[in-house]
C-alpha positions, 0 to 999 in steps of 0.5 A: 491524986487527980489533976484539976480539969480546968486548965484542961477546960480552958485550953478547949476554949482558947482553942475555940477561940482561936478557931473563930479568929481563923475562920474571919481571916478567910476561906479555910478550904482555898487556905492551906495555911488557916486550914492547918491553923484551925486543924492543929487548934481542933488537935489541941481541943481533943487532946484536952478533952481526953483529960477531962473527967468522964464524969464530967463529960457524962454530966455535960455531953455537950459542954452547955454548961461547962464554963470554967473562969478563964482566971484559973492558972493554966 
């Protein structure tokens, strides 16, 4: 049985988000702690991308139309 990819999908996202919201709080190369901040978020987008589908990472190389609703149950 295959777990939904969604909640994978999604975690992704908020990690970008959260990566955004880090970059407008400052310099992330003069700021240690907003460089660890973005560095654990970018962890956290490639542990969740390693759970995605390969079909479905085949389809969407680039994540163009990879856009889950965020009400799906994480």
């Amino acid at each position: 049985m295959n777990k939904p990819w969604q909640p994978y999908a999604l975690h992704i996202l908020d990690a970008v988000d959260r990566i955004r919201h880090i970059q407008t709080r400052g310099d992330l190369t003069h700021d240690q702690v907003l460089y660890d901040a973005a560095l654990r978020n970018l962890q956290t987008m490639s542990e969740a991308t390693q759970q995605l589908p390969d079909t479905l990472k085949a389809d969407h190389p680039y994540g163009t139309t990879l856009t889950p609703t965020r009400s799906q149950p994480s």
